[in-house]
C-alpha positions in Angstrom: -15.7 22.4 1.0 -15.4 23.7 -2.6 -12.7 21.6 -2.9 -13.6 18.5 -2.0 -17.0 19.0 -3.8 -14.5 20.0 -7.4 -12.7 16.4 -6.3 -15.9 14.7 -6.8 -16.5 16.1 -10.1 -13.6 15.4 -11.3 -14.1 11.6 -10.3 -17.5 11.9 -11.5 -15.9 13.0 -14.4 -13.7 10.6 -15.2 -15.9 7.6 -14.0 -18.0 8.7 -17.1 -15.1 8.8 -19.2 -13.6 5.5 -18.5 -17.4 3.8 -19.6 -17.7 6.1 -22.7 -14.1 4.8 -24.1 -15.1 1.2 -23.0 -17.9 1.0 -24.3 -16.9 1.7 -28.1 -14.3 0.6 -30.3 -12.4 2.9 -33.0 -13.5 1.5 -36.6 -11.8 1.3 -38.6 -9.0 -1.0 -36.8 -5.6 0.6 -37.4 -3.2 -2.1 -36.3 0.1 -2.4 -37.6 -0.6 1.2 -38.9 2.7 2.7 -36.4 6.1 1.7 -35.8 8.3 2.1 -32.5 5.7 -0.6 -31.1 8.3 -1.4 -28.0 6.9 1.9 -26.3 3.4 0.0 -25.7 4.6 -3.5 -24.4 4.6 -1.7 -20.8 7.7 -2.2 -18.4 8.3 -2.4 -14.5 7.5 -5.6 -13.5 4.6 -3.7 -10.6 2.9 -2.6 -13.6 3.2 -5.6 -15.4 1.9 -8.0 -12.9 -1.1 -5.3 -12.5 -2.3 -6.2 -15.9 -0.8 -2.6 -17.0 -3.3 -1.0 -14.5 -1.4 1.0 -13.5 -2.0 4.9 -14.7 -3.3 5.6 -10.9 -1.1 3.8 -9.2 2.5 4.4 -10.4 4.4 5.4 -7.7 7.9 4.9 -8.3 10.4 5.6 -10.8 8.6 3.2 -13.3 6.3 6.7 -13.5 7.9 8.0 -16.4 6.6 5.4 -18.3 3.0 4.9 -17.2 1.8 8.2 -15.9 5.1 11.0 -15.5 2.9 12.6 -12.6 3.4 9.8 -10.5 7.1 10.5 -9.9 6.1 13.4 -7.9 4.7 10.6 -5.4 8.4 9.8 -4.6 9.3 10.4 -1.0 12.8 9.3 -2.0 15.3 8.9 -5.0 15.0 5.6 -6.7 17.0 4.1 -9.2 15.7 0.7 -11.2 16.8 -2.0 -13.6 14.7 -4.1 -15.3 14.3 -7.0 -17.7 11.9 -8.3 -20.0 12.5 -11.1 -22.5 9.9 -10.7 -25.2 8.5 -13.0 -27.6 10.6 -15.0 -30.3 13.8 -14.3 -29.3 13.6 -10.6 -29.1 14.5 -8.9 -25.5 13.7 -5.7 -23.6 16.0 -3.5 -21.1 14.8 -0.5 -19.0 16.9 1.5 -16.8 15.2 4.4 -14.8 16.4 7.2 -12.3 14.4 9.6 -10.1 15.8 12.3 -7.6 13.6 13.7 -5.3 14.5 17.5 -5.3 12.8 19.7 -2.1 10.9 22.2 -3.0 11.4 21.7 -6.4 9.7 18.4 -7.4 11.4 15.3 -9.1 13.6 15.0 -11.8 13.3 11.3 -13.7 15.1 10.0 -16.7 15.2 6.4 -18.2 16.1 4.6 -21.2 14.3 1.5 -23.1 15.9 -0.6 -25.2 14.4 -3.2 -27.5 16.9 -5.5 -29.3 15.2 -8.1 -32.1 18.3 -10.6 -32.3 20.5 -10.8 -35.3 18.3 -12.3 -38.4 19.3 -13.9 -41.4 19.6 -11.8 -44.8 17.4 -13.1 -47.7 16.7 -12.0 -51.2 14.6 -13.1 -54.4 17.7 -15.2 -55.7 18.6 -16.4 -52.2 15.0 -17.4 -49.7 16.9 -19.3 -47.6 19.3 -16.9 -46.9 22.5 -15.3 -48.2 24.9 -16.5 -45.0 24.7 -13.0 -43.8 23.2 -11.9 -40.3 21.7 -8.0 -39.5 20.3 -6.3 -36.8 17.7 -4.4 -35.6 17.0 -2.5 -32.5 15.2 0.6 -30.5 15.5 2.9 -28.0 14.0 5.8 -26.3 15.6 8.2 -23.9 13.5 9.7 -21.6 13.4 13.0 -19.3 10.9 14.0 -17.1 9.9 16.4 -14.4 7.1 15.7 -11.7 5.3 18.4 -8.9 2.9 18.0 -6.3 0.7 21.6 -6.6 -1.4 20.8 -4.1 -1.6 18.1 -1.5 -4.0 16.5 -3.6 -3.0 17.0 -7.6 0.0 16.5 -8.7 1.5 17.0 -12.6 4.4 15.7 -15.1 6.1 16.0 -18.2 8.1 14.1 -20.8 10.3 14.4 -23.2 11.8 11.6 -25.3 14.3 10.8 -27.9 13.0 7.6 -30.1 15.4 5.8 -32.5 15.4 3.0 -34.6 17.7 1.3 -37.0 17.3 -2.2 -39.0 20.8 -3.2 -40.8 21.7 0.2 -41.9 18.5 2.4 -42.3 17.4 4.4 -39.1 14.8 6.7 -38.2 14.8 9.2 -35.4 11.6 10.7 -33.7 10.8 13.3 -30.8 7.5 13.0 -28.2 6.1 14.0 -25.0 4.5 12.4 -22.4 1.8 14.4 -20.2 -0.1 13.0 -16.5 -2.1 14.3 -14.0 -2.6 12.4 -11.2 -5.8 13.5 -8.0 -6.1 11.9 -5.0 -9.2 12.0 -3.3 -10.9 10.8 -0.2 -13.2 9.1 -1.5 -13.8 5.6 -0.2 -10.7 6.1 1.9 -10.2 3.8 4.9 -8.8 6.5 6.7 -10.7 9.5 6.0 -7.7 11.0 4.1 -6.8 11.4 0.0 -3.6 9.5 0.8 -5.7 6.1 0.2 -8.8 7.1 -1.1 -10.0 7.2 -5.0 -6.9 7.7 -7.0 -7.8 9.1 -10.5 -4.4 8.9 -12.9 -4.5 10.4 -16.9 -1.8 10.7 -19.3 -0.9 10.7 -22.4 2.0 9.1 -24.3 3.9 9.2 -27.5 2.3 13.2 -29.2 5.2 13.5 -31.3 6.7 13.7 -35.0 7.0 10.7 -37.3 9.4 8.2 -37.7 11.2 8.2 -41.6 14.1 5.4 -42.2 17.1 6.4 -44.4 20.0 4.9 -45.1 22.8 3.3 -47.7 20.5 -0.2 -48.4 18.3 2.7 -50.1 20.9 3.8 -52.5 19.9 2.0 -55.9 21.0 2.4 -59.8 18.0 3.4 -61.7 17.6 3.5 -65.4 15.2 6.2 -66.7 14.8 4.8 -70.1 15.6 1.1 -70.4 14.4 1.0 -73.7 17.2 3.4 -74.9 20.4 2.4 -75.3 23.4 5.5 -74.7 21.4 7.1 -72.1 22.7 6.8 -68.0 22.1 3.1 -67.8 22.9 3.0 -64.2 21.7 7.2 -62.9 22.0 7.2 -59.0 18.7 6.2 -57.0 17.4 6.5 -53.8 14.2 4.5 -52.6 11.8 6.4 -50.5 9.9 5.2 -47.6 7.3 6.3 -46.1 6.9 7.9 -42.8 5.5 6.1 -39.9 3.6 7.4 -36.5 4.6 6.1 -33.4 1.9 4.7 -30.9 0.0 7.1 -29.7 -1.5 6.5 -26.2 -4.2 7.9 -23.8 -4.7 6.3 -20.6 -7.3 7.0 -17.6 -7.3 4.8 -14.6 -9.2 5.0 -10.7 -7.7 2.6 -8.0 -9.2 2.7 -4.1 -7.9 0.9 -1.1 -10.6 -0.7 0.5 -8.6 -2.3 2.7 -5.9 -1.2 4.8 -4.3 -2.0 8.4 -1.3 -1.9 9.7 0.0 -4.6 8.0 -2.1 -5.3 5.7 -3.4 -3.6 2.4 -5.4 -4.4 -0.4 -5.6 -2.2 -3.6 -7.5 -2.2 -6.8 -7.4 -0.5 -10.2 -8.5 0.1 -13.7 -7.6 1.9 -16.6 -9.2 2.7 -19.6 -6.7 2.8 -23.2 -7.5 4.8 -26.7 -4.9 4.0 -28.7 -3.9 5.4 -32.4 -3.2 2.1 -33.7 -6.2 -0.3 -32.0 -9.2 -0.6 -29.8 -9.7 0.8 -27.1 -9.4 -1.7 -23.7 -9.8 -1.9 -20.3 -7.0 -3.5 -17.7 -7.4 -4.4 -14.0 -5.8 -5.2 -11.4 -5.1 -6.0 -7.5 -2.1 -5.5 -5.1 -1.7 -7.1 -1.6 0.8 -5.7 0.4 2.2 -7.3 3.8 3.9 -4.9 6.1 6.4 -6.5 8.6 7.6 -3.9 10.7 11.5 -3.0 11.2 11.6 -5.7 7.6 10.0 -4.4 4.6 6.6 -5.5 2.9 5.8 -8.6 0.5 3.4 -7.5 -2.3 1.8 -10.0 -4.1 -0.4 -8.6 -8.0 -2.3 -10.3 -10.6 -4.2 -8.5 -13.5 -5.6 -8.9 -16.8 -5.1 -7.0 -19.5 -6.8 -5.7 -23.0 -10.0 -7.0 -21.9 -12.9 -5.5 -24.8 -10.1 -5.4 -27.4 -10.6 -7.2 -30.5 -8.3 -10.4 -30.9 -6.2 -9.8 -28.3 -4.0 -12.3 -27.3 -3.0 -10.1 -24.2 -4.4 -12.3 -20.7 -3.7 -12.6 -17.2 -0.7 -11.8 -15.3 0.5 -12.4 -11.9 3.7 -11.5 -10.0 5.7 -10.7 -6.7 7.4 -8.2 -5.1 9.8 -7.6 -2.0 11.0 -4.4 -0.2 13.5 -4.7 2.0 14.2 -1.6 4.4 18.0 -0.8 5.6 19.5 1.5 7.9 19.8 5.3 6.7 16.2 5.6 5.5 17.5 3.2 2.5 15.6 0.0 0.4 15.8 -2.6 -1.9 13.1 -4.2 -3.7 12.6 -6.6 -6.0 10.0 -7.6 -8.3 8.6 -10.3 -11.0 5.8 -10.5 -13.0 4.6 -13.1 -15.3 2.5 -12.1 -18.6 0.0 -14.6 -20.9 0.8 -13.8 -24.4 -2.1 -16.1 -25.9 -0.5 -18.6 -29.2 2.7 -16.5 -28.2 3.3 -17.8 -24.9 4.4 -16.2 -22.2 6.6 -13.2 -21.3 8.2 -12.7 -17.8 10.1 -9.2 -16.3 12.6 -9.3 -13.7 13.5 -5.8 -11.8 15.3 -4.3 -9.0 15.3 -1.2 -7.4 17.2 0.8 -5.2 16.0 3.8 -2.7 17.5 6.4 -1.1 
């Protein structure tokens, strides 16, 4: 009993703490106060449909991005691919691996990468360009380790590797990732925690600071260029200043008030402070179809950013099929369809594999 009654606190808990961070917004507004932005876009096209709802609810290898506690809900390896083209021309790839180790826990790793297109070069004497192209892309590496300690809470951990490079400057950066994840029986269909309240906190991106360096800064400087004889052209270097990446706290509850054998009905919200905006709120729904001996068909739709100030974030929708194979073995794949606002819209293509 003392259990279940510290479960209910801790939803209590966190009920209270999802209204407090919605119903404020962090003054003053901080945007476009970070760099590394791609590690906030959200990826795994489940999430994504969800409306980024999904802090509760992560439960495959697409974990180590939302909530790292998640992978320990894994009851087999995964591997995943995904795809995300982003907004004018620019393009997202994430690649993720989890192996379920027995009595150990889960062991994930996964790798972003953003890449921006090649861009014209322009300078003062030549706007319209100098009929050269550069380059710009990130990437984060990711580890991660996941444990159920009880039946009911489970923990994980990240560590990441961010870098970033325009023409030839880069910048480097290292940051963790923390989630708890509690299931609870609350409002459970079936009197258990595995679909009752599901309570999901993390946080993403506590790290160091992103500095770019690199030859384009190399620059003659002269000290005196009112005096003639001195050194006209002294070696310079330009120095930038240092950037934080996107800092990230998430809370989330789902609950699956529906729930048969075939059929299953799930919905979720999750609360964001971020370093570099307002807070928000995202929700979402899942509908799962179970056909024995087959797989399942899920069908999502969300919204996300809702209470954030000009957002041009808006509603999403997607699919999903899992397709079960001999040897305990499935595939699934998954789209999801994003509004953008004046920017359009976004879509993400994935595939995973279990085993």
């Amino acid at each position: 009993m003392r259990q279940y009654s510290f479960i209910r606190s801790i939803a209590l808990i966190a009920a209270l703490m999802i209204m407090s961070i919605s119903s404020f917004a962090q003054k003053p507004m901080r945007a476009g106060t970070t760099s590394a932005n791609f590690l906030e876009i959200g990826y795994g096209a489940a999430g994504d449909a969800l409306g980024d709802a999904y802090v509760s609810l992560a439960n495959d290898v697409s974990a180590i991005y939302w909530n790292p506690a998640g992978l320990a809900q894994l009851t087999r390896s995964e591997v995943m691919f995904a795809t995300q083209p982003w907004i004018v021309g620019m393009n997202t790839t994430f690649g993720a691996v989890g192996i379920v180790v027995p009595s150990f826990g889960t062991l994930g790793a996964s790798l972003i990468m953003m890449d921006y297109g090649d861009m014209d070069v322009t300078t003062m004497r030549f706007p319209e360009g100098t009929g050269e192209k550069f380059s710009s892309r990130d990437m984060a590496l990711t580890l991660s380790y996941a444990r159920n300690l009880t039946e009911w809470f489970s923990f994980g951990a990240s560590g990441k590797y961010i870098t970033s490079t325009i023409w030839h400057e880069s910048a480097s950066a290292f940051a963790f990732d923390l989630g708890v994840l509690i299931k609870t029986e609350f409002f459970s269909p079936t009197g258990g925690n595995d679909h009752g309240l599901r309570i999901g906190m993390s946080i993403s991106n506590y790290g160091t600071t992103l500095k770019y360096d690199g030859s384009d800064l190399l620059t003659p400087i002269d000290v005196d260029p009112n005096t003639s004889g001195n050194y006209q052209s002294a070696p310079g270097r330009l120095s930038t200043q240092e950037w934080e990446v996107p800092l990230i706290f998430r809370i989330g509850v789902s609950a699956t008030p529906i729930l048969t054998d075939m059929h299953e009905i799930t919905l979720s919200v999750d609360a964001l402070h971020p370093n570099n905006n307002s807070e928000s709120v995202n929700v979402g729904a899942q509908y799962s179809l179970t056909f024995p001996s087959f797989g399942k068909v899920f069908l999502r739709g969300g919204y996300k950013a809702l209470l954030m100030e000009d957002s041009q974030y808006g509603a999403s929708f997607g699919v999903g099929l899992q397709i079960d194979m001999m040897s305990n073995q499935s595939i699934k794949v998954e789209y999801a369809y994003r509004s953008m606002g004046i920017l359009g819209g976004v879509q993400s293509m994935g595939v995973s594999f279990m085993f």
